[in-house]
N, CA, C and O atoms as a DFTB+ gen file, in Angstrom:
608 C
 N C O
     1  1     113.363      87.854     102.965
     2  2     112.019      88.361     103.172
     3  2     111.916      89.793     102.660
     4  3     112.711      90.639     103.071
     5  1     111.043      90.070     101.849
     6  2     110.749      91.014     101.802
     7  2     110.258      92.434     103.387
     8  3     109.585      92.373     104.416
     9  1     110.919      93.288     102.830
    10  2     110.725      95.091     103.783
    11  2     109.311      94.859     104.147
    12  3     108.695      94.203     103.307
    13  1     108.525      95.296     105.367
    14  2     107.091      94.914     105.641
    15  2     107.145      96.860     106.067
    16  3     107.796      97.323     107.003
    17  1     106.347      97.626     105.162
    18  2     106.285      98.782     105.251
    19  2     104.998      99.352     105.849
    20  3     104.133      99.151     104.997
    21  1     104.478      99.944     106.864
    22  2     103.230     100.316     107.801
    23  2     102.725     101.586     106.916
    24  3     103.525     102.521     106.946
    25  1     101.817     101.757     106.308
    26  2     101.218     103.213     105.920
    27  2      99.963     103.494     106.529
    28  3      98.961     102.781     106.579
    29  1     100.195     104.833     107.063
    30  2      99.100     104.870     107.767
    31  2      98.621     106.219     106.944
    32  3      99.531     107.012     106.703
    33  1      97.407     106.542     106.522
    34  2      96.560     107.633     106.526
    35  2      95.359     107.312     106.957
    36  3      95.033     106.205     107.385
    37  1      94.342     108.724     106.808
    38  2      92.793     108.295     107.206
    39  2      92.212     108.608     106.096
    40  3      91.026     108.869     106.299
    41  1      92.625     108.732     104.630
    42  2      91.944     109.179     103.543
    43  2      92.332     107.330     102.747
    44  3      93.381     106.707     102.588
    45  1      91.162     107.086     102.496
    46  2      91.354     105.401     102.089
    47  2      91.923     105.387     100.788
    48  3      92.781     104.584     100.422
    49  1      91.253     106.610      99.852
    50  2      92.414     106.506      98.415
    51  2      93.983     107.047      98.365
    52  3      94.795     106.951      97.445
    53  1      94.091     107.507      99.370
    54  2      95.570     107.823      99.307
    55  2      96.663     106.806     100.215
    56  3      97.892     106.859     100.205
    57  1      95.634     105.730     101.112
    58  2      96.290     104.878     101.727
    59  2      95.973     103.560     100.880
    60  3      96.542     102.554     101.306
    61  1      95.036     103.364      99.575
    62  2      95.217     102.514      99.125
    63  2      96.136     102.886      97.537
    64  3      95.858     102.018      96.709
    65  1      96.897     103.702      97.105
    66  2      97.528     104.311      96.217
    67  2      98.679     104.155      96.684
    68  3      99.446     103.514      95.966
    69  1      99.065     104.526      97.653
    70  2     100.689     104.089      98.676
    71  2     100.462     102.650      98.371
    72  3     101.184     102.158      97.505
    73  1      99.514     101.852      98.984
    74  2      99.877     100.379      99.112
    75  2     100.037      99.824      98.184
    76  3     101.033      99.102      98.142
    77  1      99.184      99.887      97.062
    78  2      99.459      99.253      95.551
    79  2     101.003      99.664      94.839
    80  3     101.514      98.977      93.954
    81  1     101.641     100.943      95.419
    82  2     102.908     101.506      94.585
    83  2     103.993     100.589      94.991
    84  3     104.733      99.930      94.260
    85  1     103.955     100.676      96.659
    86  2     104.304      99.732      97.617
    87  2     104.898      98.401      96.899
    88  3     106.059      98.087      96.635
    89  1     103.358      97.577      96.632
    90  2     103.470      96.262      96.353
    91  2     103.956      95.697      95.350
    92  3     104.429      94.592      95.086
    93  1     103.693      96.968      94.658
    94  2     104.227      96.926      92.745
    95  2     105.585      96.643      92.784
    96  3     106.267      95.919      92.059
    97  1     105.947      97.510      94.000
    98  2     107.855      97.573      93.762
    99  2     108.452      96.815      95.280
   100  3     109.476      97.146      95.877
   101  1     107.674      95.936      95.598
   102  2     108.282      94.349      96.012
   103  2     108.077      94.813      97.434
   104  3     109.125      94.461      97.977
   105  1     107.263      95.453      98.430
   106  2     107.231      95.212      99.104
   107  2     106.102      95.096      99.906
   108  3     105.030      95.407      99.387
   109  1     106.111      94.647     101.272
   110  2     105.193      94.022     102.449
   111  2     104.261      94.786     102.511
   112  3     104.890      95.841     102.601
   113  1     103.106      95.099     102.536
   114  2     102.159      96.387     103.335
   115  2     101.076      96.086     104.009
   116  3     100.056      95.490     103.662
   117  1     101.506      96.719     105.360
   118  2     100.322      96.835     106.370
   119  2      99.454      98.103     106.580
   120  3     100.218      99.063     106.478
   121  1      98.568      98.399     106.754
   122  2      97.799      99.404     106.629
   123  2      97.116      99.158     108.363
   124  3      96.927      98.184     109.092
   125  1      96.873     100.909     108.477
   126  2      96.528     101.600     109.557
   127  2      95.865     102.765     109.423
   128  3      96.664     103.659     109.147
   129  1      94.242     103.321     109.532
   130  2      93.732     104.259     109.142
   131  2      93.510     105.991     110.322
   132  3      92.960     107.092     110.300
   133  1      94.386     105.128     111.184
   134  2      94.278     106.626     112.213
   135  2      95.449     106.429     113.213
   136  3      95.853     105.282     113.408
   137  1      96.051     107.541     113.896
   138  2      97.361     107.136     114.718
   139  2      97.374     106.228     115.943
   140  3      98.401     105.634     116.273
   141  1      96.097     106.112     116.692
   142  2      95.674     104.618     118.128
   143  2      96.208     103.464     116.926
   144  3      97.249     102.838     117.123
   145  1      95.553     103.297     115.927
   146  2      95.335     101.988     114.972
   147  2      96.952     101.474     114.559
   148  3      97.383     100.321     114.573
   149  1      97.810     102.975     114.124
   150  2      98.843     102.529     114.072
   151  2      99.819     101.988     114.793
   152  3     100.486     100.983     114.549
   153  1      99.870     102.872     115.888
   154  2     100.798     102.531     117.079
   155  2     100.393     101.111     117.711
   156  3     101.230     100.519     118.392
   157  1      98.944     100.480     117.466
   158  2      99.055      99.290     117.939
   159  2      99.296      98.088     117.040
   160  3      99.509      96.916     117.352
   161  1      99.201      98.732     115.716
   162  2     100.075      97.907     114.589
   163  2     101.802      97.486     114.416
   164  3     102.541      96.578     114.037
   165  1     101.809      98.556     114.863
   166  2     103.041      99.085     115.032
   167  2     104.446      98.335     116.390
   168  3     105.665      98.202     116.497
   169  1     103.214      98.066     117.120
   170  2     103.705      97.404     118.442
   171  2     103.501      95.712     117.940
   172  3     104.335      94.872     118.278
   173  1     102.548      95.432     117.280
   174  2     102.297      93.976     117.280
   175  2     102.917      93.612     116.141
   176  3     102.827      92.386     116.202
   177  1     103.567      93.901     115.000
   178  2     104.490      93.760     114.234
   179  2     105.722      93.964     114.075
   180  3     106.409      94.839     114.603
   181  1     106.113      92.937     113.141
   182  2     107.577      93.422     113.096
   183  2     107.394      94.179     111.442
   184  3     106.836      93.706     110.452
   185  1     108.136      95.586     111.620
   186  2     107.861      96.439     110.498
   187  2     109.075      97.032     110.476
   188  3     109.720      97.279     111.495
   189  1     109.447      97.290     109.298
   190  2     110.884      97.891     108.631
   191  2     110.887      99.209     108.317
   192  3     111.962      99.657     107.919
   193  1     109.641     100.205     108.419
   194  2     109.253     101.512     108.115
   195  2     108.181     101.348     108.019
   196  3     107.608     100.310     107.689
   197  1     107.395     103.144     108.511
   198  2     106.655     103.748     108.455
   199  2     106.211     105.401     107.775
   200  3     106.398     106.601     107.972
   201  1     105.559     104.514     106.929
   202  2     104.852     105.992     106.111
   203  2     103.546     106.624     107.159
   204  3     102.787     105.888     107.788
   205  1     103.503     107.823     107.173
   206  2     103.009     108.478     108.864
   207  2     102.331     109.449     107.959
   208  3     103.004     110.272     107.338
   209  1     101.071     109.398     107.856
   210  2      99.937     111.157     107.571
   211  2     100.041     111.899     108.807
   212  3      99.800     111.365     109.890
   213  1     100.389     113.105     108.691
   214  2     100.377     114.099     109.847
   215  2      98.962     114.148     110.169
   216  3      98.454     113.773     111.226
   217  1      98.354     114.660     109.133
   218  2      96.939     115.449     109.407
   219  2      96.212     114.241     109.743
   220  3      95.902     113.655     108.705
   221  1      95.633     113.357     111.271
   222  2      94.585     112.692     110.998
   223  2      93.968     112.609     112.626
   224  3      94.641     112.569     113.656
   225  1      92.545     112.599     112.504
   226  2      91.898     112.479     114.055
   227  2      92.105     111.577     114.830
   228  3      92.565     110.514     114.413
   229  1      91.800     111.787     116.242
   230  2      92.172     111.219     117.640
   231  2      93.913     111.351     117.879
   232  3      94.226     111.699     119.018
   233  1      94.637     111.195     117.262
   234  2      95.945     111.007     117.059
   235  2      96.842     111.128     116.104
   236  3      97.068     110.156     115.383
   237  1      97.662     112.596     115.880
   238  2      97.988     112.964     114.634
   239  2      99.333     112.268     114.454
   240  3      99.721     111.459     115.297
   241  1     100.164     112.614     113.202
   242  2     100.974     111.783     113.130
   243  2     102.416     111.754     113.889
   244  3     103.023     110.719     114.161
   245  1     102.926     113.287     114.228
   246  2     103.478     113.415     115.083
   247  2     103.659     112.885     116.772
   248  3     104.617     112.610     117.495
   249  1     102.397     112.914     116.900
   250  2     102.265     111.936     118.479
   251  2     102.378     110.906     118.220
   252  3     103.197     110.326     118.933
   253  1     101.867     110.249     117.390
   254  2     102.113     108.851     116.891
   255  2     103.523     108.118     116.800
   256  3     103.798     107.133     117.485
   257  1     104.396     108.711     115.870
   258  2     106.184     108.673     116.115
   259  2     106.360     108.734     116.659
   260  3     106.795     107.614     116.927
   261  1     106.510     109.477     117.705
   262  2     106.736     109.427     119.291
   263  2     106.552     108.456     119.783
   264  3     107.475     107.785     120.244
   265  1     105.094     108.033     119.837
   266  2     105.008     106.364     120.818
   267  2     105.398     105.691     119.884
   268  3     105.452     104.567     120.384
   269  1     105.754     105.592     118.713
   270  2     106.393     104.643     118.020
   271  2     108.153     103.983     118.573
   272  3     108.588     102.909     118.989
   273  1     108.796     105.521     118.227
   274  2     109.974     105.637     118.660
   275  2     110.210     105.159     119.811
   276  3     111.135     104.347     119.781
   277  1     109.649     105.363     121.068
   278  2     109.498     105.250     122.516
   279  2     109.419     103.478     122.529
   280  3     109.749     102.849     123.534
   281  1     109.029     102.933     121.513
   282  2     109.258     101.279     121.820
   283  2     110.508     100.863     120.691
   284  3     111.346     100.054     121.088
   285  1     110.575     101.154     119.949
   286  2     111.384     100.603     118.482
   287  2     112.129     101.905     117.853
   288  3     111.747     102.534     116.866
   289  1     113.287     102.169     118.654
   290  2     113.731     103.499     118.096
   291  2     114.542     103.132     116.860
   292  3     114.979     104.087     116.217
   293  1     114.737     102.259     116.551
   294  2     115.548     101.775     115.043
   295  2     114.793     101.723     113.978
   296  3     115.315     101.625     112.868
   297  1     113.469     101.778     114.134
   298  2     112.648     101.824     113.156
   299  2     112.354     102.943     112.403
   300  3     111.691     103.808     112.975
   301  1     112.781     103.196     110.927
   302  2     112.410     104.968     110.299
   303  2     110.915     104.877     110.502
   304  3     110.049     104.002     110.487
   305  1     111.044     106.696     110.775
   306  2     109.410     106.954     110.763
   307  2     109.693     108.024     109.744
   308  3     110.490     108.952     109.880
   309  1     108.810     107.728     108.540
   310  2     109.054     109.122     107.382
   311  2     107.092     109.877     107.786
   312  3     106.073     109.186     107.773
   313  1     107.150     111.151     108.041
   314  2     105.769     111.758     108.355
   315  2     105.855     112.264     106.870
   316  3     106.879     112.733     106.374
   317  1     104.842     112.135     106.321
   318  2     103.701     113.073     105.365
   319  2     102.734     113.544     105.735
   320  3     101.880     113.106     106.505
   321  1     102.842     114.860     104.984
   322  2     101.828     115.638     104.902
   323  2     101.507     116.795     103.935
   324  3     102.464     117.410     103.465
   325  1     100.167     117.174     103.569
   326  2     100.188     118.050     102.618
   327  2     100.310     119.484     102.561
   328  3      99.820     120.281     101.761
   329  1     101.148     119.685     103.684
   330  2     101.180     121.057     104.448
   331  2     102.851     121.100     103.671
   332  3     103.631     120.159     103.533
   333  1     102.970     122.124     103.377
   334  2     104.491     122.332     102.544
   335  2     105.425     122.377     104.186
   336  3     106.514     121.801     104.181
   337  1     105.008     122.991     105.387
   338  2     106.037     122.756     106.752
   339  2     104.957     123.032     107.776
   340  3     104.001     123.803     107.862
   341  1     105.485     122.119     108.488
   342  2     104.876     121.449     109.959
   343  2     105.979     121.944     111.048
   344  3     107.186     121.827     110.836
   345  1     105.365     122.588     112.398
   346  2     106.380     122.918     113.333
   347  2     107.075     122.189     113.806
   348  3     106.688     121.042     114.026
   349  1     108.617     122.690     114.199
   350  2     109.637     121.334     114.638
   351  2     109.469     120.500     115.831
   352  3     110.211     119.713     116.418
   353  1     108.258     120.915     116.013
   354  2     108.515     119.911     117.553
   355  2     107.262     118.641     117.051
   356  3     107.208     117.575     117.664
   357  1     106.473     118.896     116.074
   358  2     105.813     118.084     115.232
   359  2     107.044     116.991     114.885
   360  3     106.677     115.815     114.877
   361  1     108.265     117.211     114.636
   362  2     108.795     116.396     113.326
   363  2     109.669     115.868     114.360
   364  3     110.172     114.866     113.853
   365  1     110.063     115.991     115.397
   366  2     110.843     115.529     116.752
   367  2     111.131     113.975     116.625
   368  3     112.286     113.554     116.673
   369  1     109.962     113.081     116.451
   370  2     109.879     111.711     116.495
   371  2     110.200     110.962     114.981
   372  3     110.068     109.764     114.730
   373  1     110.724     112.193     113.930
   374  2     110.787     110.954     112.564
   375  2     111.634     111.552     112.146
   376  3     111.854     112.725     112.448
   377  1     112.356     110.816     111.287
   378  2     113.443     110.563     110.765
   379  2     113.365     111.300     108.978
   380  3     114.238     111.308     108.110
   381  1     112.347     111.698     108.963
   382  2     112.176     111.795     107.309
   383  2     110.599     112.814     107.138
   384  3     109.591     112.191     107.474
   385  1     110.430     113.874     106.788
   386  2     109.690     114.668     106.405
   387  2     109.357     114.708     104.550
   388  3     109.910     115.490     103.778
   389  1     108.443     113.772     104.201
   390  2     108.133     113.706     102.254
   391  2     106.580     114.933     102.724
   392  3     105.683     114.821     103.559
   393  1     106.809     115.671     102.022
   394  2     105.527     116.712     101.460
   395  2     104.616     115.820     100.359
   396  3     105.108     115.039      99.544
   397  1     103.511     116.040     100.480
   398  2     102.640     114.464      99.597
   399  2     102.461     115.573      98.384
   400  3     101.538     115.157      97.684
   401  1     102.948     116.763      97.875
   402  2     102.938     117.099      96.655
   403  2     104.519     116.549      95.946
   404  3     104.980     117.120      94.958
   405  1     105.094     115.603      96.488
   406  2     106.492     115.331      95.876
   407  2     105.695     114.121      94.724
   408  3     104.571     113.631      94.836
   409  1     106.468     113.942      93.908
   410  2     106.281     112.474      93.042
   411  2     106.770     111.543      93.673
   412  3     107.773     111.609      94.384
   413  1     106.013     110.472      93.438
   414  2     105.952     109.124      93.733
   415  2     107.232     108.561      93.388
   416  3     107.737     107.741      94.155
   417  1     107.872     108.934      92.225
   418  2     109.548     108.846      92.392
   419  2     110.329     108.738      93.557
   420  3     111.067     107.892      94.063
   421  1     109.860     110.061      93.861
   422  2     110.850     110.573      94.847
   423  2     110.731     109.968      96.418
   424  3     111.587     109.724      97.268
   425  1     109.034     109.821      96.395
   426  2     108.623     108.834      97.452
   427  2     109.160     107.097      97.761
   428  3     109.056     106.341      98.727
   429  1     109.680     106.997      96.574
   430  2     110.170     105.544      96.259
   431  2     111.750     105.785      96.640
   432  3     112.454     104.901      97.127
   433  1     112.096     106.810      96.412
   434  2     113.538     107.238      96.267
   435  2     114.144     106.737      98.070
   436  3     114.905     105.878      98.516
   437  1     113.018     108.190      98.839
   438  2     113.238     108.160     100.573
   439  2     112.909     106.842     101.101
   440  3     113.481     106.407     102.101
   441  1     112.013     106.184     100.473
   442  2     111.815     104.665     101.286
   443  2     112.610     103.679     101.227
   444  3     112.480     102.730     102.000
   445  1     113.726     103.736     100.151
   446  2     114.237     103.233      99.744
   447  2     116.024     103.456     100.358
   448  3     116.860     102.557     100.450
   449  1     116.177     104.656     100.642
   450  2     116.914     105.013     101.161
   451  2     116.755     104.893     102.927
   452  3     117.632     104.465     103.679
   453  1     115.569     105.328     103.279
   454  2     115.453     104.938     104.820
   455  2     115.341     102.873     105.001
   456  3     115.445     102.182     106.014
   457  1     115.251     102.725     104.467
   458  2     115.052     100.929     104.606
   459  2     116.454     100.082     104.091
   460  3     116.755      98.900     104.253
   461  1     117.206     101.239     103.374
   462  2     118.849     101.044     103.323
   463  2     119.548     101.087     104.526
   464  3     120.191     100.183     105.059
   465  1     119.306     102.553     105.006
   466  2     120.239     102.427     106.560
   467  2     119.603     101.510     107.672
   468  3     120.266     100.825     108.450
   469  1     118.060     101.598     107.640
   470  2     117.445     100.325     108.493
   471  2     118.357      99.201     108.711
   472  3     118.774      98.734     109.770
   473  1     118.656      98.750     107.111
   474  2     119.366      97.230     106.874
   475  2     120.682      97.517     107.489
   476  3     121.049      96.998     108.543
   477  1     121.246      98.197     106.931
   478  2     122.434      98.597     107.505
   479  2     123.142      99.030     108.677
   480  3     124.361      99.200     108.692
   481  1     122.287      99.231     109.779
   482  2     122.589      99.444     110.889
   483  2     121.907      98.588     111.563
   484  3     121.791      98.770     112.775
   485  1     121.193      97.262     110.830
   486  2     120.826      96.394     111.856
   487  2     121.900      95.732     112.248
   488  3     123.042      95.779     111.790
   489  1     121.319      94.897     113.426
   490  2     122.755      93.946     114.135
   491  2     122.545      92.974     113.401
   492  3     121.478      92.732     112.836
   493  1     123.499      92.364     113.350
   494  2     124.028      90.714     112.743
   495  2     122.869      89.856     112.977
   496  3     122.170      89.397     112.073
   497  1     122.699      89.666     114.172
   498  2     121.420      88.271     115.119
   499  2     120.197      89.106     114.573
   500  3     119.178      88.478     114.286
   501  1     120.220      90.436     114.414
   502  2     118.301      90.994     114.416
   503  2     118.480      89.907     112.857
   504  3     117.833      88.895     112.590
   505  1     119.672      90.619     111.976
   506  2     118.675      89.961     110.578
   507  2     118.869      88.265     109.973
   508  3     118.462      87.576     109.037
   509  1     119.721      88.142     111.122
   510  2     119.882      86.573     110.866
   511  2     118.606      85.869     111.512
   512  3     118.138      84.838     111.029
   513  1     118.006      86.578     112.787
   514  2     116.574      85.967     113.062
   515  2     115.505      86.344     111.760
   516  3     114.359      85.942     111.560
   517  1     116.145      87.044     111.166
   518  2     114.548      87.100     110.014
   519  2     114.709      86.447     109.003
   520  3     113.920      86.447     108.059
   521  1     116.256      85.493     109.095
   522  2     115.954      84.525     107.566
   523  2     115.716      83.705     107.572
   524  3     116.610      83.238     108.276
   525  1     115.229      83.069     107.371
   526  2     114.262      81.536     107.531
   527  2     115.214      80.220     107.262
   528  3     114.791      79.089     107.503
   529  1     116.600      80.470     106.715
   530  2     116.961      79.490     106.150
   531  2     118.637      79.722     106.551
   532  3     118.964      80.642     107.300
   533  1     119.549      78.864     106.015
   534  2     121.094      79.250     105.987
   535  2     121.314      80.506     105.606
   536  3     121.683      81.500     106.232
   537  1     121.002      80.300     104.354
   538  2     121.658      81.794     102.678
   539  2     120.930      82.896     102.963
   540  3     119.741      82.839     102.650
   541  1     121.368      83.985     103.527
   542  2     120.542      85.107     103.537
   543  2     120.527      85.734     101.624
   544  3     121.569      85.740     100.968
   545  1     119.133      86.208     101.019
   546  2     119.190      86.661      99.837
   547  2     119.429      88.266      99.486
   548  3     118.444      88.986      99.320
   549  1     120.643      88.749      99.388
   550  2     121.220      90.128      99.335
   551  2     120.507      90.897      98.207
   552  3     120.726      92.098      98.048
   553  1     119.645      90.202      97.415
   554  2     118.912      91.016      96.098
   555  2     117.851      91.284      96.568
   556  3     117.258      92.064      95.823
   557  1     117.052      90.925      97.820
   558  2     116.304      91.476      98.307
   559  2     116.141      92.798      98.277
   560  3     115.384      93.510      97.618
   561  1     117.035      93.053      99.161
   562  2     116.917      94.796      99.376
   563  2     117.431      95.822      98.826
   564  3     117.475      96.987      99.220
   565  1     118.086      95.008      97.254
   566  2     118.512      96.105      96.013
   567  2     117.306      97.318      95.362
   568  3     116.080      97.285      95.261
   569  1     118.404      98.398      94.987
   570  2     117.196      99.298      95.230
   571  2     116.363      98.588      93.816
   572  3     116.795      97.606      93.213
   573  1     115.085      99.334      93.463
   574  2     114.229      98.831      92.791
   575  2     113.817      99.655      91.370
   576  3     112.727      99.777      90.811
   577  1     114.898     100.066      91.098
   578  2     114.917     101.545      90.302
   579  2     114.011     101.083      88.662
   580  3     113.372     101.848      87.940
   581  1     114.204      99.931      88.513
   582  2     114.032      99.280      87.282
   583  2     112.512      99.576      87.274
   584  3     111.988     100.382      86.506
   585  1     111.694      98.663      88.433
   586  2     110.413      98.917      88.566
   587  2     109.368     100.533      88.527
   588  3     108.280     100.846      88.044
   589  1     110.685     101.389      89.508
   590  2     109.699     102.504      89.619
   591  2     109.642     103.244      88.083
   592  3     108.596     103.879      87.948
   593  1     110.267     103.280      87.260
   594  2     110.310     104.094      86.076
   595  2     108.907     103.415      85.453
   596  3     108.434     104.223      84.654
   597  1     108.174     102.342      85.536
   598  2     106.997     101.815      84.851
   599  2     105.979     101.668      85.482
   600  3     105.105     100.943      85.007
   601  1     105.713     102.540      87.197
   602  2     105.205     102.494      88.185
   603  2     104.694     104.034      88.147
   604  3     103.538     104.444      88.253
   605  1     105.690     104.641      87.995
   606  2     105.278     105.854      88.237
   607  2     104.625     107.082      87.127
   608  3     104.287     108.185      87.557
């Protein structure tokens, strides 16, 4: 099965620009336009990472990781934002800080790398319940390097 990746912003072209890059380079996407929306996405799915906008109303992204973490602490939470640094008690709940002036490279690079140790520190039974069949497929979750060079 393909990585099922959560992006949440509240700006619709920058949460539909993540999702298309996303999909281009093989993976799942669920979308969430404010931090209530996510965290209950978040709870009712099974999701392999989260791309997190700091800056957004009712619930910024920092509180958001938090109640994320607080149910599914194995799950990466990478926060963005367009603020070059956010205070540390902001960044408390995630695992991964991308500045949204980085390239989309590099954005491909951290997701790719946080959804590595995901796999890798799952237990045996979590990912044997997610294969549908005998043969688990190990090219799944090879990185995708081929794609992003014609993506980005």
């Amino acid at each position: 099965m393909k990585p099922v990746i959560l992006c949440v912003d509240d700006t619709p072209s920058m949460l539909e620009g993540e999702k298309m890059l996303l999909e281009e380079n093989g993976y799942r996407v669920l979308i969430a336009t404010n931090g209530k929306e996510a965290v209950q996405t978040f709870a009712s799915h099974s999701v392999d990472l989260v791309l997190l906008d700091y800056n957004m109303p009712e619930m910024n992204g920092g509180r958001a990781a938090v109640r994320m973490k607080e149910s599914k602490p194995e799950v990466p939470v990478a926060l963005l934002s367009s603020d070059e640094c956010l205070p540390l008690s902001e960044l408390e709940g995630v695992d991964c800080f991308i500045p949204k002036s980085e390239p989309m490279v590099s954005l491909l690079e951290k997701v790719d790398y946080l959804l590595s140790l995901r796999f890798l520190f799952r237990p045996f039974d979590a990912s044997k319940a997610r294969d549908t069949g005998d043969h688990v497929d190990t090219h799944e979750d090879e990185p995708r390097s081929d794609k992003r060079r014609h993506s980005a």
